[in-house]
TIDREN-96505 format. One record per residue: x negated, y, z of N, C-alpha, C in turn; residue in one letter. Coordinates in steps of 0.05 Angstrom, whole numbers, padded with zeros to 5 digits, always signed. Example, Ala and Ser with C-alpha at 12.3 -4.5 7.8 and 13.67 -1.06 7.14 Angstrom:
% residues 2
-00264-00114+00156-00246-00090+00156-00264-00066+00156A-00257-00045+00142-00273-00021+00143-00258+00001+00157S
% end
This chain:
% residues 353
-02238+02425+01969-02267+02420+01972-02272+02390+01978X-02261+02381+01990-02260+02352+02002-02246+02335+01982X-02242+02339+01958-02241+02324+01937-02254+02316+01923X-02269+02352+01917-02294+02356+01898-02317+02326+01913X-02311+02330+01944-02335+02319+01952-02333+02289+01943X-02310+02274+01947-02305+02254+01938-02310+02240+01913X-02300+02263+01904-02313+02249+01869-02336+02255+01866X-02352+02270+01869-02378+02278+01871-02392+02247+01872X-02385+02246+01903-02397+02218+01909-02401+02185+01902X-02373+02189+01890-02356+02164+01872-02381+02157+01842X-02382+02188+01824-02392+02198+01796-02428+02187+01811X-02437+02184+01833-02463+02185+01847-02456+02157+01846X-02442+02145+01865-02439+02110+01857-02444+02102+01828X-02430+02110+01818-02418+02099+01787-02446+02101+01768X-02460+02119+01769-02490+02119+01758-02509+02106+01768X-02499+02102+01799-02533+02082+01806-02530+02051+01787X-02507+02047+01796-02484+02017+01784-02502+02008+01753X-02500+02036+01737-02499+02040+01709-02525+02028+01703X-02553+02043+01729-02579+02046+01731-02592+02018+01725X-02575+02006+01750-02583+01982+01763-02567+01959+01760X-02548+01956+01747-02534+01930+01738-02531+01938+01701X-02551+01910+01702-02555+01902+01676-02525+01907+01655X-02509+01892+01667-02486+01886+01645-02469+01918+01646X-02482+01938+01661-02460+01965+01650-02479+01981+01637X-02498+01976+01623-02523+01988+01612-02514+01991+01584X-02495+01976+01577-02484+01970+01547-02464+01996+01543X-02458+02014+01563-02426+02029+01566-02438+02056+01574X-02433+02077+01547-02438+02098+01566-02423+02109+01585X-02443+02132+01603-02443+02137+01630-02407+02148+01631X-02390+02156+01614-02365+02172+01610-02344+02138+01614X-02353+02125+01602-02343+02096+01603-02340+02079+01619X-02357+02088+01643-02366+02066+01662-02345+02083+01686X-02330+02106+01682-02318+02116+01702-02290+02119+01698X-02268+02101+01708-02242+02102+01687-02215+02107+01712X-02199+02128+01702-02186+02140+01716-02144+02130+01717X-02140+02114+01738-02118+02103+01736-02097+02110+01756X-02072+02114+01750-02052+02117+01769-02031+02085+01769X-02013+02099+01797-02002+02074+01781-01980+02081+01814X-01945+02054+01815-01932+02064+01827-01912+02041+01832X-01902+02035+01847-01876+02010+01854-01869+02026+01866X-01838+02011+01862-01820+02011+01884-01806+01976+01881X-01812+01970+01909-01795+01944+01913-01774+01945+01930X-01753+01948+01913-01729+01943+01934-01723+01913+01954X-01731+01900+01947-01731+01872+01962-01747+01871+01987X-01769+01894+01991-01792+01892+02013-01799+01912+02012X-01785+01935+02009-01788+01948+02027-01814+01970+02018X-01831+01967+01994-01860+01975+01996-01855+02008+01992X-01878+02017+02001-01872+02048+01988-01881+02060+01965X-01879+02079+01964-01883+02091+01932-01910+02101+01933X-01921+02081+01917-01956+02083+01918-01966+02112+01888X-01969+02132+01895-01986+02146+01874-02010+02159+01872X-02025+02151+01856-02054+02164+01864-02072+02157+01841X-02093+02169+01840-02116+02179+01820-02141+02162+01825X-02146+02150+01818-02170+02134+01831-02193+02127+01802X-02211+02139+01817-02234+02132+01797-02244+02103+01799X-02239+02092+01769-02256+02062+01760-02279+02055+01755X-02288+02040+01762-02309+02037+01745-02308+02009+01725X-02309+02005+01701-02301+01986+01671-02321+01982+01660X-02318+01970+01650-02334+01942+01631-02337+01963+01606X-02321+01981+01601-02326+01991+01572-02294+01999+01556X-02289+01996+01537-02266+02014+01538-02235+01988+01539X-02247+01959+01541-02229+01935+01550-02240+01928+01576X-02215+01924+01597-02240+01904+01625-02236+01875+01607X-02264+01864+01623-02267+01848+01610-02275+01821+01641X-02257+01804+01634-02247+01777+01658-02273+01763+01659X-02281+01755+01674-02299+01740+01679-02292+01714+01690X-02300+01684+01671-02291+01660+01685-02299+01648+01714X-02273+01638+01726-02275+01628+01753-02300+01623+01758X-02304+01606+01739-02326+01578+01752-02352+01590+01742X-02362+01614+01731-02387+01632+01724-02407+01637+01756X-02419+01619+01745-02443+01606+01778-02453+01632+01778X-02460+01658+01771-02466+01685+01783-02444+01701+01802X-02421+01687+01801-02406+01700+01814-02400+01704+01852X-02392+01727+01865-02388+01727+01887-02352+01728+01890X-02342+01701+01903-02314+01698+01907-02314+01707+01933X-02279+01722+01928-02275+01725+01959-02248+01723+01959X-02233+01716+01969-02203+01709+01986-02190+01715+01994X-02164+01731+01986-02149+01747+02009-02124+01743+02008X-02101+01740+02028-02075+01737+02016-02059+01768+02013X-02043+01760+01996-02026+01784+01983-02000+01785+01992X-01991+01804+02007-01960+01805+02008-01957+01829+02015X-01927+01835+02015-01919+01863+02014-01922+01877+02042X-01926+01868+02065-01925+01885+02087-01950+01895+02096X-01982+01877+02079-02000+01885+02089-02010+01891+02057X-01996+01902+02034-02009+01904+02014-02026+01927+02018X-02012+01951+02024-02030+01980+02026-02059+01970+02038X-02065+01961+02066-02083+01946+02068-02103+01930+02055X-02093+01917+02040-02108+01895+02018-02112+01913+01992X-02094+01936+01982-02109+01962+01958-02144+01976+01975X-02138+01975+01997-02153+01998+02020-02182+01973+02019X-02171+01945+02028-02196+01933+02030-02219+01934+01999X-02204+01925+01982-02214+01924+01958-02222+01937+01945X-02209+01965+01952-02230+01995+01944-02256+01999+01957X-02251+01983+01985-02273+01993+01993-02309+01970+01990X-02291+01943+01981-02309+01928+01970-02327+01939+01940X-02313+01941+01922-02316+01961+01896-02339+01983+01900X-02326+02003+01923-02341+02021+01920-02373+02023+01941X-02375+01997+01947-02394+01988+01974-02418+01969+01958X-02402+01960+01933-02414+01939+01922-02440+01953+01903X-02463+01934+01907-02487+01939+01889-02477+01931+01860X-02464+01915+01844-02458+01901+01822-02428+01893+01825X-02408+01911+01828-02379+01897+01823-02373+01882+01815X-02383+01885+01787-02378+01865+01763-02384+01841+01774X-02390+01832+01787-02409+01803+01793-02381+01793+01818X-02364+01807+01823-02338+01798+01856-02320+01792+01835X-02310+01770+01839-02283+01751+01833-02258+01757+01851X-02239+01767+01848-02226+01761+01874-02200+01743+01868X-02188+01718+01896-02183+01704+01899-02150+01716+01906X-02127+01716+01893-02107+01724+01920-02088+01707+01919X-02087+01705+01944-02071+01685+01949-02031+01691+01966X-02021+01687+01944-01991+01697+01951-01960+01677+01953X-01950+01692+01959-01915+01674+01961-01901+01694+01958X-01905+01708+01930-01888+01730+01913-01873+01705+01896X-01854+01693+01893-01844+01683+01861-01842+01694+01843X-01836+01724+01844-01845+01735+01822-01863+01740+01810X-01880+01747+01815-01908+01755+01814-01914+01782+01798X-01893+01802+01823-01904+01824+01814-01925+01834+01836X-01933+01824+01859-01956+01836+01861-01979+01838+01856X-01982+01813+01839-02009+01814+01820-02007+01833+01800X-01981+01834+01786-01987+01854+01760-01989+01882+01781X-01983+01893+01804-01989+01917+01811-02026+01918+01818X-02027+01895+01829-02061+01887+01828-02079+01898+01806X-02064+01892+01783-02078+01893+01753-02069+01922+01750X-02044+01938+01754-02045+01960+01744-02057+01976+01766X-02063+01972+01788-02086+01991+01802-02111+01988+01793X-02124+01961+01792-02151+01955+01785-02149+01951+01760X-02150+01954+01744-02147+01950+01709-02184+01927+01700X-02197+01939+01708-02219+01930+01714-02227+01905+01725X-02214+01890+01745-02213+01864+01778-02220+01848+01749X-02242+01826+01769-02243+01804+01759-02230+01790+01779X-02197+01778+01773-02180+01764+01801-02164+01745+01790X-02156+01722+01805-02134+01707+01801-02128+01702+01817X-02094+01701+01819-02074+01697+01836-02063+01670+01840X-02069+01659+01859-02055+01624+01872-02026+01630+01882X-02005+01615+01882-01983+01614+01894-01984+01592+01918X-01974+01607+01944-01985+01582+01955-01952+01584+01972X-01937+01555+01968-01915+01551+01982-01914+01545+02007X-01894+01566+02015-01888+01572+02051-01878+01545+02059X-01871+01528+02041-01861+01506+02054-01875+01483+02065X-01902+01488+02051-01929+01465+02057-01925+01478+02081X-01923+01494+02099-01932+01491+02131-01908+01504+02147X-01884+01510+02132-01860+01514+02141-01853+01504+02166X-01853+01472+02171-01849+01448+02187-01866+01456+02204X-01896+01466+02199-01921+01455+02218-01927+01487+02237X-01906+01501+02236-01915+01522+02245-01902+01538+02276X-01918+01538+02296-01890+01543+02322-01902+01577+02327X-01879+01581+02347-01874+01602+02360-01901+01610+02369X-01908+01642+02376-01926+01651+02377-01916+01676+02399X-01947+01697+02396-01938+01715+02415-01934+01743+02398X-01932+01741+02381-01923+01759+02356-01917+01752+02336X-01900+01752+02322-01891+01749+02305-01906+01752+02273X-01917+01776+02272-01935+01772+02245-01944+01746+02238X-01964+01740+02267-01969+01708+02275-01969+01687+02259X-01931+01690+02252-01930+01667+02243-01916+01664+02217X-01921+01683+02201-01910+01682+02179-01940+01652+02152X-01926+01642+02140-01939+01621+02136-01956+01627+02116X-01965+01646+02099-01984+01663+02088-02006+01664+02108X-02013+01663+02135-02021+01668+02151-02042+01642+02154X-02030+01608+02143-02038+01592+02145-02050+01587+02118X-02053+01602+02100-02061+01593+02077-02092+01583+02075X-02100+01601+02091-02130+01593+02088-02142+01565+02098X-02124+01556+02105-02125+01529+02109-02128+01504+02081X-02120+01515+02060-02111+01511+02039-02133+01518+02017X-02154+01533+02020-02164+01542+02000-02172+01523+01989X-02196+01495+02006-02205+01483+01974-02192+01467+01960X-02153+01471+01967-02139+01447+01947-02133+01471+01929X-02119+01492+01931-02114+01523+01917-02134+01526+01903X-02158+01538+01906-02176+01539+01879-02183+01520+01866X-02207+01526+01851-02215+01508+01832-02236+01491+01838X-02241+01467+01835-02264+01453+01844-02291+01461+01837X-02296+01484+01822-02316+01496+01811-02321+01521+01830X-02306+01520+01848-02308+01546+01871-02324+01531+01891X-02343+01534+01899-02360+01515+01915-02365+01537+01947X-02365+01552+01937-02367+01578+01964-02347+01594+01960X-02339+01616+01981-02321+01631+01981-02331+01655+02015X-02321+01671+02006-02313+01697+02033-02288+01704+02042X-02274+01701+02057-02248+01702+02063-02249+01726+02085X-02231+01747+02081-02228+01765+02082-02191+01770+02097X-02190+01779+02116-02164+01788+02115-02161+01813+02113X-02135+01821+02100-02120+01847+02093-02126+01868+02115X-02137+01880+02131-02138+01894+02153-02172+01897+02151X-02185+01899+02138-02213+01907+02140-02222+01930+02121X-02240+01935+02124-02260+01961+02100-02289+01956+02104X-02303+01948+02075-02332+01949+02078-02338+01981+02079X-02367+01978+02094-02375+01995+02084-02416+01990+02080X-02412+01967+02069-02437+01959+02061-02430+01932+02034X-02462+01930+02019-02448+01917+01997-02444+01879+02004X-02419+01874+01994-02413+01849+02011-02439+01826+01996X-02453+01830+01983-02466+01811+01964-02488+01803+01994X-02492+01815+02012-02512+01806+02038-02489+01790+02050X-02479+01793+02054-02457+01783+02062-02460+01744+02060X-02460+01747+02026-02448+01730+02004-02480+01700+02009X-02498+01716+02012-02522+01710+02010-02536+01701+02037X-02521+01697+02059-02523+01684+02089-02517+01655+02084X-02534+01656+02097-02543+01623+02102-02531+01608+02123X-02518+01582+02108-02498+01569+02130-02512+01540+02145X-02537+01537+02130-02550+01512+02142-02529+01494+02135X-02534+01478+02153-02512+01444+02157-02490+01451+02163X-02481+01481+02166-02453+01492+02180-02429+01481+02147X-02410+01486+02163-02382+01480+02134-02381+01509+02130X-02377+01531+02154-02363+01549+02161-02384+01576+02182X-02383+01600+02176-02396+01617+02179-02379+01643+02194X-02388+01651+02214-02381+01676+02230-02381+01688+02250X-02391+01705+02256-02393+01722+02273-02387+01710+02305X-02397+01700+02313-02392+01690+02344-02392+01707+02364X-02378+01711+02380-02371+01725+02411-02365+01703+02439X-02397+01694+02439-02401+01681+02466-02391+01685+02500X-02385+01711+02494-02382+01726+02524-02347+01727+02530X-02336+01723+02509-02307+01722+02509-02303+01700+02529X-02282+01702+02541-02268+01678+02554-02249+01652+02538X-02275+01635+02535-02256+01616+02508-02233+01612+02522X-02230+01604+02556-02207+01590+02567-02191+01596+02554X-02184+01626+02546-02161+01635+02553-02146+01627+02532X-02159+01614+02494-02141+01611+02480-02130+01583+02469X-02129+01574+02503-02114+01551+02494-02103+01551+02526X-02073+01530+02535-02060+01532+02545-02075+01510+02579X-02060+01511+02593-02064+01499+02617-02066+01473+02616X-02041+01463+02592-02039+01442+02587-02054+01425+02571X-02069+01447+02551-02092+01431+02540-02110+01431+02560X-02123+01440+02576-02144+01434+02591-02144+01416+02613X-02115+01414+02615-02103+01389+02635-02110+01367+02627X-02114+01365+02596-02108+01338+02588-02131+01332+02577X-02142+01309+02587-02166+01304+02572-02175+01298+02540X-02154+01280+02535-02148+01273+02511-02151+01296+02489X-02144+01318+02498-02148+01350+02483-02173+01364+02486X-02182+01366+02515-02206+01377+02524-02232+01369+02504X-02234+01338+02509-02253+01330+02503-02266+01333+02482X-02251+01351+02454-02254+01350+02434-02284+01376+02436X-02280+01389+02452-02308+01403+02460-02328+01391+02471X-02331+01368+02477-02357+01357+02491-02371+01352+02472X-02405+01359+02483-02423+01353+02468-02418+01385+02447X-02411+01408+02450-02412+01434+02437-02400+01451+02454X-02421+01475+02448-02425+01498+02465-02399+01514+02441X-02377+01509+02455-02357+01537+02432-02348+01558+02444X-02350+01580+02422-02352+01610+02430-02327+01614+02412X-02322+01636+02415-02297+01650+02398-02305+01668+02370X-02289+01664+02356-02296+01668+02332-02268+01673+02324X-02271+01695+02299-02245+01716+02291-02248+01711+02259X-02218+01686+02251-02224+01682+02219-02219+01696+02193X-02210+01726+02216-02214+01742+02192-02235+01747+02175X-02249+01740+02176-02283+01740+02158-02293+01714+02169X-02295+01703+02141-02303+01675+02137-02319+01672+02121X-02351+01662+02118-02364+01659+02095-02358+01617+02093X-02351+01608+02067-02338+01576+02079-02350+01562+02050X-02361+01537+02063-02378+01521+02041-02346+01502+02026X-02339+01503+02016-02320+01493+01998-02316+01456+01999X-02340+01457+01988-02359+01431+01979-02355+01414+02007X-02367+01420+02034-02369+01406+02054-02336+01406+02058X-02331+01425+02063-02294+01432+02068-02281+01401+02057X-02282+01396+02038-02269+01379+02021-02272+01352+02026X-02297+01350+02017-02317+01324+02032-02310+01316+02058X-02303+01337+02077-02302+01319+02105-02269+01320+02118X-02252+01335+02093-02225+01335+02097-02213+01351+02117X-02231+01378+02129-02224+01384+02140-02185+01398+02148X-02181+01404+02131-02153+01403+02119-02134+01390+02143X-02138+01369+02132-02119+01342+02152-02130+01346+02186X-02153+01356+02191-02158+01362+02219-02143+01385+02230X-02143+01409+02212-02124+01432+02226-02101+01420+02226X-02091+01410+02210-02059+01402+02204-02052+01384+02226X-02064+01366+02239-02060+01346+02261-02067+01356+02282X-02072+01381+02288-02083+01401+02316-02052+01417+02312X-02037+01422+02291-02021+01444+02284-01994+01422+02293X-01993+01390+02289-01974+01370+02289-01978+01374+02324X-01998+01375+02336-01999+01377+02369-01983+01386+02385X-01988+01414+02369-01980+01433+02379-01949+01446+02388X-01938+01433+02360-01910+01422+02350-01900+01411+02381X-01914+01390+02389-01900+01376+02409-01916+01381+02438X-01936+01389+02439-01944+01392+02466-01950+01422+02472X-01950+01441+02458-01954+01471+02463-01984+01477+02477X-02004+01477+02459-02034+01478+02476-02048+01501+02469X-02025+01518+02447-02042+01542+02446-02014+01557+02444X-02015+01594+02438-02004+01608+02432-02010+01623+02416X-02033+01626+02402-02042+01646+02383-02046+01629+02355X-02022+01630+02344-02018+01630+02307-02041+01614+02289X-02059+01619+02274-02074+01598+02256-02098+01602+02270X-02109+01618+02293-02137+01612+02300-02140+01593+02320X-02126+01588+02336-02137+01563+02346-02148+01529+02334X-02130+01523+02320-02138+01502+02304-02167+01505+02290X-02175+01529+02279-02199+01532+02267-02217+01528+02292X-02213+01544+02326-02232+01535+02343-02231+01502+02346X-02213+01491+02351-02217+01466+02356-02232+01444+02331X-02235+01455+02311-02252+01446+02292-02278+01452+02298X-02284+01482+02294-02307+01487+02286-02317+01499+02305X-02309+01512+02328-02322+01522+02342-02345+01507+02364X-02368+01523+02359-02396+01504+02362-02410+01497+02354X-02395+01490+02319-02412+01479+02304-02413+01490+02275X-02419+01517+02279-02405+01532+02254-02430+01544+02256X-02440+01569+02230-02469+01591+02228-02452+01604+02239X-02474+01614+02259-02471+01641+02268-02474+01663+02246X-02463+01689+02240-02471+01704+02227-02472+01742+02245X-02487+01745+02232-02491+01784+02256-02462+01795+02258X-02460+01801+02273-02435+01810+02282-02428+01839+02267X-02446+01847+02255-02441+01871+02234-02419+01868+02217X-02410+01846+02210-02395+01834+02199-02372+01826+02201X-02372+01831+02230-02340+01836+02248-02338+01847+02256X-02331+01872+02258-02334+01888+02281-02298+01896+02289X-02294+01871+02295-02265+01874+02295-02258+01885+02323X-02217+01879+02329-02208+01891+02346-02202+01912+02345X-02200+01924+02331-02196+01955+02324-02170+01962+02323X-02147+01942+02321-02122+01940+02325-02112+01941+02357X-02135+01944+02374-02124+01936+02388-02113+01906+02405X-02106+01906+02417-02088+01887+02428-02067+01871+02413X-02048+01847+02423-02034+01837+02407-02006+01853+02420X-02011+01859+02444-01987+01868+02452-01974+01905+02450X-02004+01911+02453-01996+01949+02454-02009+01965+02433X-02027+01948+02420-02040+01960+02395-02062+01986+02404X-02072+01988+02424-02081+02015+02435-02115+02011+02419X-02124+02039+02422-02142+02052+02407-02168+02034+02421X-02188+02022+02403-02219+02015+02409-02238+02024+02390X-02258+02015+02410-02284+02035+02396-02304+02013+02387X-02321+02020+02359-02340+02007+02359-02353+01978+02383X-02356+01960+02378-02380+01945+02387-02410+01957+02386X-02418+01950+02407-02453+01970+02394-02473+01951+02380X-02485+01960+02366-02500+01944+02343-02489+01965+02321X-02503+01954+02293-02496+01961+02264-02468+01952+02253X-02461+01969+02239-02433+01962+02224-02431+01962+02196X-02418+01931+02181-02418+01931+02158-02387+01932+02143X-02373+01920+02170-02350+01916+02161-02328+01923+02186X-02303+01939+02183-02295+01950+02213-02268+01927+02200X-02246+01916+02223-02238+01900+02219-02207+01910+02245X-02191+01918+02227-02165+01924+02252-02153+01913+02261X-02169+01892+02275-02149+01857+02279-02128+01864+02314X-02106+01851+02308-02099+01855+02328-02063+01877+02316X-02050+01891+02336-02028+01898+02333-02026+01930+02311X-02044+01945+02333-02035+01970+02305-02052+01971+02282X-02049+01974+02268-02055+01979+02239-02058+02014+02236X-02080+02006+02216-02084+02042+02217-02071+02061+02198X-02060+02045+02176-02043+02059+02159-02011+02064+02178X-02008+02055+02197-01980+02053+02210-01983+02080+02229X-02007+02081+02242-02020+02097+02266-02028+02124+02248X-02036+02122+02219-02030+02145+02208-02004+02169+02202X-01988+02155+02186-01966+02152+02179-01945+02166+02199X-01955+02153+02227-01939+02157+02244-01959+02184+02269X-01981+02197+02251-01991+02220+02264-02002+02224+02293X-02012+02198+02302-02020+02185+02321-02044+02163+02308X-02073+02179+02293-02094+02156+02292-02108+02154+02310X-02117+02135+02308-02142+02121+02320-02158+02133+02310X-02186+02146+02330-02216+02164+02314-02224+02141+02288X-02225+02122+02296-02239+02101+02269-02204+02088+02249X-02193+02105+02258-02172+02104+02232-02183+02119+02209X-02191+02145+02216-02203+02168+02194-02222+02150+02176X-02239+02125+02191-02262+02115+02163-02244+02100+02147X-02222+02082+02156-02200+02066+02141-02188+02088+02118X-02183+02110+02127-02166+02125+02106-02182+02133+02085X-02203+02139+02091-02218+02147+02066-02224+02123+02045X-02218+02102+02044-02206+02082+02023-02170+02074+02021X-02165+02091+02030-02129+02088+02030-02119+02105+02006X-02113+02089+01983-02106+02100+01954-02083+02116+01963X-02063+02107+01974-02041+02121+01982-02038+02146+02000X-02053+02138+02017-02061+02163+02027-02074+02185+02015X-02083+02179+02001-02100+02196+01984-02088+02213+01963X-02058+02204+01960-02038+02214+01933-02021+02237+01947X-02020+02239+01982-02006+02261+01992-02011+02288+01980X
% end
């Protein structure tokens, strides 16, 4: 019964789509709903054996690519690798199936496969994705990267987003950056359509946090470090959801600023938490605020015990499992989290048991 309900609901998506976005008006209603399986095994990493049934929705009886640089488009960003892929299938289903106009999302991924078979698994799940895949070498920040208080931390995929506006195309002028560990459940195009003012950089602020805490004794000891906050009120901010002006990014080189906060760090130890500090010491203060619907992160838990949290109060657009457990792990292992259950219901894999 709880299948029936599912597709029910899916076949209810797939016709409003049909209704209301121009470009699937051309495809009848049997066309616009396309049914794909699909399956790895990577012995090198470990992945598991993905099988499952998932309703498409297509362009018609070819998908049909849509170019980068097509000024109607909504880009978004995510990196790709094998330990958080299930994750990144789970996010992207749930963008798809959240979205007013699919057709209209680009997606960005950004990986350090040399082979590049996780894009072709990309393509054989989504047959449909309008996406291109960047390679981005571990070795650009290999050197620039220290010890942390977890390990995930610091794998250098982690720093990519540092990287986006030399990685894409100069015709990418905006972007949404997204990490692997989230699920919409509203359509990201509001999202897409927030206003950054004079900001470079866009998100969700949490004023009430204790900024002290994420930087070390020794940066606050030292003035030379401190000072880089005077003259701005900075709050904490979580870069897993990023709405980021490209254009200013480039222009003011921000790039070379994380990278010389990350050279600091190297030698004086002023933070312990992995690629988000450097982003505070940039931008925090002087970034758009955006509704916190939009993060509603922490859902992971902690960095150290991963234990179960609940909602923030306000509206929710996007739930975000930042932090240690993961909800496909906390499934898996028959111990979820109550807001694991909304994660699974975009979990392709899960869904093939």
């Amino acid at each position: 019964m709880l299948a029936i309900v599912k597709v029910a609901n899916l076949v209810t998506i797939s016709i409003g789509i049909i209704l209301f976005c121009p470009s699937f008006q051309s495809s009848p209603p049997a066309e616009a709903i396309r049914s794909t399986s699909f399956s790895i095994i990577s012995q090198k990493n470990s992945v598991p054996h993905l099988h499952n049934s998932l309703m498409m929705i297509n362009h018609g009886h070819h998908p049909m690519q849509l170019a980068v640089c097509n000024p109607s488009l909504i880009h978004l960003v995510m990196t790709l690798d094998t330990q958080f892929l299930r994750g990144t299938v789970a996010a992207v289903n749930s963008i798809l199936q959240n979205a007013f106009c699919p057709q209209n999302i680009f997606f960005h991924f950004v990986h350090s496969d040399s082979d590049h078979h996780l894009q072709t698994l990309i393509r054989d799940i989504f047959p449909s994705l309008n996406f291109k895949a960047y390679y981005f070498n571990p070795e650009t920040v290999q050197n620039k990267i220290s010890s942390t208080i977890r390990e995930t931390l610091e794998q250098p995929l982690n720093y990519a987003r540092n990287y986006l506006a030399h990685l894409l195309e100069p015709c990418v002028e905006r972007v949404i950056y997204l990490d692997s560990d989230v699920v919409l459940v509203d359509d990201i195009s509001k999202l897409w359509r927030t206003s950054l003012g004079p900001a470079t950089l866009g998100s969700p602020e949490y004023c009430h946090a204790n900024f002290t805490k994420y930087f070390t004794p020794n940066f606050w000891s030292q003035k030379k470090f401190s000072r880089v906050f005077s003259g701005r009120k900075p709050c904490y901010f979580n870069t897993g959801v990023m709405v980021i002006d490209l254009v200013k990014w480039r222009k003011f080189k921000y790039t070379k600023m994380i990278e010389r906060w990350m050279e600091i760090q190297r030698n004086q130890r002023i933070y312990d938490l992995g690629s988000l500090p450097p982003f505070l010491l940039v931008f925090a203060g002087e970034m758009a605020p955006i509704d916190h619907r939009w993060n509603q992160h922490g859902l992971g838990g902690d960095n150290l015990s991963g234990n179960c949290r609940q909602l923030h109060p306000g509206p929710v657009s996007l739930l975000h499992w930042s932090g240690k457990g993961k909800p496909w792990i906390r499934l898996d292992s028959g111990k979820p989290c109550p807001l694991d259950i909304i994660w699974s219901q975009y979990d392709l894999y899960g869904q093939s048991l």
